[in-house]
Every structure is written in structure tokens, then in C-alpha cells.
C-alpha positions in Angstrom: 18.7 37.0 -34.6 16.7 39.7 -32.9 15.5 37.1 -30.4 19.2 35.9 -29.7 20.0 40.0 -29.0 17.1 40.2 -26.8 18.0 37.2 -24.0 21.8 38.2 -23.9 20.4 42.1 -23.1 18.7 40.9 -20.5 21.0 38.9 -18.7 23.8 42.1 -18.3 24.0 43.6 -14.9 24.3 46.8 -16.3 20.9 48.6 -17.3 20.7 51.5 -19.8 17.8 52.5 -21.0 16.9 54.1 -24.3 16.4 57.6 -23.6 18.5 58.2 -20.6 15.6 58.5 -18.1 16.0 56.0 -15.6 12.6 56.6 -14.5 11.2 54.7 -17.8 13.1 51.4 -16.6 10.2 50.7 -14.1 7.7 51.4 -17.4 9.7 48.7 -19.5 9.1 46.3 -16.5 5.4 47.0 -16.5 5.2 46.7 -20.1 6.9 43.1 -20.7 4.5 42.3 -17.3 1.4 43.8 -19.3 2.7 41.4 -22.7 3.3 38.3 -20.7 -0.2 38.8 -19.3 -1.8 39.6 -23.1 0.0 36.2 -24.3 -1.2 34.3 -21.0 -4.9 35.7 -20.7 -5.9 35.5 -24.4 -9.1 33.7 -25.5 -10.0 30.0 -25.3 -12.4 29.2 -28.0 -13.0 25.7 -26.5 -14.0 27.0 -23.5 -16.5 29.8 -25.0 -20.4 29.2 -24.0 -23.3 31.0 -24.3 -26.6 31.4 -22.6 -30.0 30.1 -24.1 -33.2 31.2 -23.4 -33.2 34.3 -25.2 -34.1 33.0 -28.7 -37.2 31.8 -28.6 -35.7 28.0 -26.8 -37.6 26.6 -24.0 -34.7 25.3 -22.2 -32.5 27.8 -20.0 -28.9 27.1 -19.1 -25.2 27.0 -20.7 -24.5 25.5 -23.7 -21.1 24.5 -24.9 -20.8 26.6 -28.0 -18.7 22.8 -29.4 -22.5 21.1 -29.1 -24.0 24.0 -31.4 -23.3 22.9 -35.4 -24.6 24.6 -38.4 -26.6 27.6 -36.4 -26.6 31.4 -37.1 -25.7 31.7 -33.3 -22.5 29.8 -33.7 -21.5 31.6 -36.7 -22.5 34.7 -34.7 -20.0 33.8 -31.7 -17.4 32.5 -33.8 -17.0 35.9 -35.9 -17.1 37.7 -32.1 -14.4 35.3 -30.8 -12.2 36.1 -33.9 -12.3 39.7 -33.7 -11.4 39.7 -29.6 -8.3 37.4 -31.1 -7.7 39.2 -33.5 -7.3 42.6 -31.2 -5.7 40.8 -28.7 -3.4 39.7 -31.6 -2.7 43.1 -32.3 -2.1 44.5 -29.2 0.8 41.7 -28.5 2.2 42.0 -31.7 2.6 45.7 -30.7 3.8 45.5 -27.4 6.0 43.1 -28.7 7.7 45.3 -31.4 8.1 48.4 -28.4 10.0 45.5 -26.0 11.8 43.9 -29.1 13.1 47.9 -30.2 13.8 48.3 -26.2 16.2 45.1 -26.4 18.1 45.9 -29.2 18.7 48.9 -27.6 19.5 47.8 -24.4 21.9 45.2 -26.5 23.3 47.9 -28.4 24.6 50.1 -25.3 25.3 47.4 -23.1 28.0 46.1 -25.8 29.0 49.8 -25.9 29.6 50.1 -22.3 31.5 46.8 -21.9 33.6 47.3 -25.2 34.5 51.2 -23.6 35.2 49.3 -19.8 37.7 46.9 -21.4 39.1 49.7 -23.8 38.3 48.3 -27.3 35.4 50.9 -28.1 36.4 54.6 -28.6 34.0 57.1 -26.9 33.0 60.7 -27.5 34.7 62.7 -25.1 34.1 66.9 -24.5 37.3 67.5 -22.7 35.9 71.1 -21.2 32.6 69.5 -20.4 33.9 66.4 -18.7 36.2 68.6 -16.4 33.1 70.8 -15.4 30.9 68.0 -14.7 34.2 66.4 -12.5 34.5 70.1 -10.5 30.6 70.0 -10.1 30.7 66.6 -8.3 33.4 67.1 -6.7 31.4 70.5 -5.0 29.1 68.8 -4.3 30.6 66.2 -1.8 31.8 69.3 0.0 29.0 71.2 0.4 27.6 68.3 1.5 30.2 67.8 3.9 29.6 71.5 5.1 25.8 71.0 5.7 26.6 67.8 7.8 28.8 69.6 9.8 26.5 72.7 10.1 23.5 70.4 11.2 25.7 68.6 13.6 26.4 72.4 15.2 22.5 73.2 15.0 22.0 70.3 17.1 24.6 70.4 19.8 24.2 74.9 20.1 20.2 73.9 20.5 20.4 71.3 23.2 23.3 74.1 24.8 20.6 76.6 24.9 17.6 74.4 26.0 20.5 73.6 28.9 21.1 76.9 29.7 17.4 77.7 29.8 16.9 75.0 32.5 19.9 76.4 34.3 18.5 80.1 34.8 14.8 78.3 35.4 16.5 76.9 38.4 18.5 79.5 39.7 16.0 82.0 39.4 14.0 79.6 41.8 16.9 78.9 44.5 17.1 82.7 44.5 13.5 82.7 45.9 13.9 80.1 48.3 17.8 81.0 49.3 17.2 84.6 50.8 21.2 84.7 51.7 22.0 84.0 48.2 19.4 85.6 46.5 21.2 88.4 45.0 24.0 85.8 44.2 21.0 83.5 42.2 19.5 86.1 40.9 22.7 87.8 39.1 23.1 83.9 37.3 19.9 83.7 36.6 19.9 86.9 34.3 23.0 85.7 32.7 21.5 82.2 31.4 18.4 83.7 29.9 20.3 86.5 28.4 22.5 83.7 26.7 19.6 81.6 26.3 17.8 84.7 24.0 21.6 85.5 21.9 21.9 81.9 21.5 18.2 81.4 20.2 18.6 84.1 17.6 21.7 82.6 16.6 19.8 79.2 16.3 17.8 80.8 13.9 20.8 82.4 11.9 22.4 78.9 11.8 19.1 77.2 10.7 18.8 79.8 7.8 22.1 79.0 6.4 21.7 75.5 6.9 18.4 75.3 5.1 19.9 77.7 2.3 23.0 75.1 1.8 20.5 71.9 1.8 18.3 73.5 -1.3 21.4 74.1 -3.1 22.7 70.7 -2.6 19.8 68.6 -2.4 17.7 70.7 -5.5 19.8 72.6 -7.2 23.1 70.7 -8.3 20.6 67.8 -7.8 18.8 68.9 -11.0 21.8 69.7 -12.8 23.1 66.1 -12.2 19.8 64.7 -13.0 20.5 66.5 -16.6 24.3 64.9 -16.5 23.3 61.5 -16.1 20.3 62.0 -19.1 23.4 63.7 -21.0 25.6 60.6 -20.4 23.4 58.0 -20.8 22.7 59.6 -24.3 26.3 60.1 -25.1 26.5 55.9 -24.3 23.5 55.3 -26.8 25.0 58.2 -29.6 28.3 56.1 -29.5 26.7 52.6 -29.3 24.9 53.7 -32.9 27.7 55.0 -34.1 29.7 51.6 -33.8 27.3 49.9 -35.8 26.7 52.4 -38.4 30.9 52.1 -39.0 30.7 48.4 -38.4 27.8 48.0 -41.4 30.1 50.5 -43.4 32.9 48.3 -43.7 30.7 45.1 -44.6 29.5 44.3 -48.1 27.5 47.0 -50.0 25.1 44.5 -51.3 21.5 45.4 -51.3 20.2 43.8 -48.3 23.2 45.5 -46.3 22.2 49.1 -48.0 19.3 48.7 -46.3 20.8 48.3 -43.2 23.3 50.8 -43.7 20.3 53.6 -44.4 18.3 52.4 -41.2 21.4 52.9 -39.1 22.2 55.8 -40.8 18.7 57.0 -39.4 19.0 55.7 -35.9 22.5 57.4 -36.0 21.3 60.9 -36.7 18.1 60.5 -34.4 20.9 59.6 -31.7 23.7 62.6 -32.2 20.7 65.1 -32.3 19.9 64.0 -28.9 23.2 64.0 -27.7 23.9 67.3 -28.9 20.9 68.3 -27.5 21.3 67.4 -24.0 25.3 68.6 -24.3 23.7 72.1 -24.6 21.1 71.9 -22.1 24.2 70.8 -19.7 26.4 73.3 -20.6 23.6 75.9 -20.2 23.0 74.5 -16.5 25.9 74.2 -15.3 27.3 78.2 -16.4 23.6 79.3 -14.1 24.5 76.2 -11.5 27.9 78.5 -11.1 25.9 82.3 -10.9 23.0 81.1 -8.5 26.0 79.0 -6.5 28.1 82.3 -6.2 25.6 84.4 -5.2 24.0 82.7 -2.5 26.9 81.7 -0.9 28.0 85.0 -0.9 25.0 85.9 1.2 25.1 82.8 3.2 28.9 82.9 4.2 28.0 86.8 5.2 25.4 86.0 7.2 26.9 82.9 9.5 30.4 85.1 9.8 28.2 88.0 11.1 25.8 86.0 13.7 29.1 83.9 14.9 31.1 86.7 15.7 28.3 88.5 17.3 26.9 86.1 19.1 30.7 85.6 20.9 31.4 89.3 21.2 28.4 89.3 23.3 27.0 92.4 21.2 23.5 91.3 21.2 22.3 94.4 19.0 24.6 93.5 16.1 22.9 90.2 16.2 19.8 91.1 16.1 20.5 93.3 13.4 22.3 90.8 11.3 18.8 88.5 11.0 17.3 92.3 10.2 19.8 92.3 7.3 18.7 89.2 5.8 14.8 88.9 6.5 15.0 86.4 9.0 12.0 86.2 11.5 11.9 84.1 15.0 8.9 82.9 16.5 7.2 85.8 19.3 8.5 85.3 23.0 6.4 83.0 24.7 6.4 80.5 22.4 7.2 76.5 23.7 9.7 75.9 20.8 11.1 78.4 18.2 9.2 78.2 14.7 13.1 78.5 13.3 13.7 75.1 14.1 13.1 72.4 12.0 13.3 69.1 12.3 16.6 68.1 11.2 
């Protein structure tokens, strides 16, 4: 029966491991790989030879241990080969057990899951939770939205400046070499590396909030979902146990079946106390998610509205003063590239 379980876990399409962490899928491939390769690489006795010379024979070489009858040597090898089969035994027969405990699982939830999709399994359900989990993913494709949009600025403001760099380069030049326009030159010229400096401090104003939204999105609600999906995937398996501790209870109550019943009884109580568990450790996450996500986005938000509008009211101290305010430091003057950059 537990054999029959096993092959039809393994041929669903949708994997669900035992305790939630996806990352211990890749350690249930290894360990069938490492049990296949116990079974396959085990000990041929009719094979096993030894090498003479060392017990007082005169003749050197390999001897088929099947041409040695009634020695001390053969008895000798034979108790050695037993004992490498029998550890080899032991360790399959363990390995074994872990992947046949990993099936029934994976049986188990898997027959949850589809009995939930087609809507003949009931399913635990926290109403408040579930909504706060929806209004955290649904933050998060925004925000994500908002640092796509804020690197796509960073890149286009950048290759503006490095333009109007090049721009004042070349009319500083033509004001050299243009004596009846040099005063004309030379006015432009001053005007493109003063933007050029505004628009570099600005740069790094932008970079700092985008950097500040990417840790937020890509670390911190990344964590918190990371916890969801453990929290879920252990709400699956809590429910999955449950079934089947209600499906033995309304089967016979003879002995065999009590047994049974008192296992699953077990498994379910192992189950809810790590479904309860996790619940928590959500609910704790997601109320400091909410905190840290308030307060540095008040700071953030502040920051770009400040080095926006004074970057395009042309009040250069105000912007300088607004990456004063918030700690942020550009790269000295002289520099080839600003150390505020990076690498988007």
C-alpha cells in the first residue's frame, strides 16, 4: 500500500514538500539519488578476491576467494563481506524509511491540494490573515512598479547630464577658438556645467531613494513572503492530516484501526503546532513589515519631493542641503564617474 502511495506521489505536477521549505526539495532529490546508488553499488561476493603472498604462500597474485574452501582466510573474508552488507543493508533500509515517510507525505498534501482545487476538501482559512497577506502582495507589485519606473528615470536624467557635460566641454572650447563669440560661448558654457553639477547631486538623491525602495522590495517583503509561503505550505500539510485523522475516525474502531487512529492523532498534533506556529511568526512579520514600510517611506518620499523640486527651481543651495539632511555623500569633484552610481 505504501509503495502504491509512493508512485502516484511522484507522478503529480504539483510538489509540496514536508516542512514548507522549498529549499529541502533539492535534498529529497539527492537523497533518493544517494539510495538508488546504495542499492546499485552494494557488494558482489562472487566477485570478492584477495591477495596471497602475505601468509606464509610462495605464490603471489589474486585468488578467487570461490577457489578457497575450508580455510581460516575464507571464513575471515566472508565474516568482513557480511558485515559491509550488512551496513550497507542498514543504511538503505534507512534512507528508505526517510524517502518512504517523504512520499506519504507528499501523497498526503498532494491529495489535499487537488481535493481543495476541485472544492471537495474544506481548508483552514484566517480570514484577517489571508486579507493582510492579499494587501502585502498586492504592495508589493507596486512598489515594484515604482522602482522600475524610478530606475528608468535614473537612467535617462544620467545620460541627460553626461549630454549636457559634453555640451559645455564643447562650448567652452568654441569660445577659445571663436574670439567674436567668445563671450556668447562662454555664457553657455557656464550654464551646462552648472546644470551638469545640480543634476549630478540630484543623481545621487534619485539613486538613494531608489536603492532604499529596492531593499524594501527585494529583502524585506521578500522575507516576509518567504515566511508566507513556509506558513502556507504548512497550513496545506495541517489540513492534509487533518483529513485523514477524520477519515480514520469514521472507519471501524477495531484494533488494528486504533492504532491508526492514535498515529494520526500524533501526526495531527505535530502538524497544527506547526501551523500555529508559523501563523504567529507571520502575523508578527507582517505588523513590523507595516512599521519599517511606513517609516522609510516617509523619509524616502521626503527626500525625492525635496531634490525634485529643487533641482527645477534652480535653488542649488536647497539641494545641496537636502542630501545634507539625509547623510547622503557624492564622490569629490574630479572624479571620472560619480561613486553614487551604481550599476543598475
Amino acid at each position: 500500500m505504501a509503495e502504491s502511495m509512493m508512485s502516484k506521489a511522484a507522478t503529480m505536477e504539483i510538489p509540496i514538500n514536508s516542512n514548507g521549505d522549498s529549499r529541502n526539495l533539492a535534498e529529497d532529490d539527492s537523497l533518493e539519488q544517494d539510495l538508488q546508488q546504495v542499492m546499485v553499488s552494494g557488494p558482489n561476493l562472487n566477485e570478492t578476491s584477495i591477495v596471497s603472498g602475505g601468509y606464509g604462500g610462495t605464490t603471489e597474485g589474486i585468488i578467487p576467494t570461490s577457489s578457497i574452501k575450508g580455510s581460516n582466510m575464507h571464513h575471515g573474508s566472508s565474516n568482513s563481506s557480511m558485515t559491509a552488507e550488512e551496513a550497507t543493508r542498514g543504511v538503505a533500509v534507512e534512507k528508505f524509511d526517510i524517502v518512504k515517510k517523504w512520499g506519504l507525505n507528499t501523497y498526503k498534501c498532494t491529495k489535499q491540494l487537488i481535493s481543495e482545487r476541485f472544492g471537495r476538501g474544506s481548508r483552514t482559512v484566517d480570514l484577517e490573515l489571508e486579507a493582510q497577506i492579499e494587501v502585502l502582495r498586492e504592495t508589493k507589485r507596486k512598489y515594484e512598479n515604482v522602482l522600475q519606473l524610478a530606475r528608468a528615470l535614473t537612467n535617462h536624467f544620467y545620460s541627460m547630464v553626461q549630454t549636457q557635460h559634453a555640451l559645455g566641454d564643447t562650448f567652452a572650447d568654441l569660445s577659445l577658438k571663436s574670439p567674436e563669440l567668445r563671450d556668447e560661448f562662454g555664457y553657455n558654457a557656464e550654464t551646462q556645467k552648472l546644470l551638469c553639477k545640480n543634476g549630478e547631486t540630484l543623481l545621487g538623491a534619485i539613486n538613494f531613494f531608489v536603492s532604499s525602495i529596492n531593499t524594501m522590495v527585494n529583502k524585506t517583503m521578500e522575507d516576509t513572503l518567504m515566511t508566507i509561503k513556509m506558513y502556507e505550505n504548512a497550513r496545506l500539510e495541517f489540513d492534509a492530516y487533518r483529513a485523514d485523522l477524520e477519515e480514520l475516525n469514521m472507519g471501524p474502531r477495531d484494533a488494528v484501526t486504533m492504532a491508526r487512529i492514535e498515529a494520526a492523532q500524533q501526526q495531527y498534533q505535530i502538524h497544527k503546532d506547526k501551523y500555529e506556529r508559523l501563523r504567529s511568526d507571520v502575523s508578527i512579520k507582517l505588523k513590523f513589515l507595516e512599521e519599517n514600510k511606513v517609516k522609510v517611506m516617509h523619509k524616502q518620499l521626503l527626500l525625492f519631493h525635496n531634490a525634485i523640486s529643487a533641482y527645477f527651481a534652480g535653488n542649488q543651495q536647497q539641494l545641496e542641503q537636502t542630501l545634507k539632511q539625509f547623510n547622503i555623500k557624492l564622490k569629490p569633484p574630479g572624479a571620472d564617474k560619480p561613486s553614487w552610481l551604481e550599476e543598475q
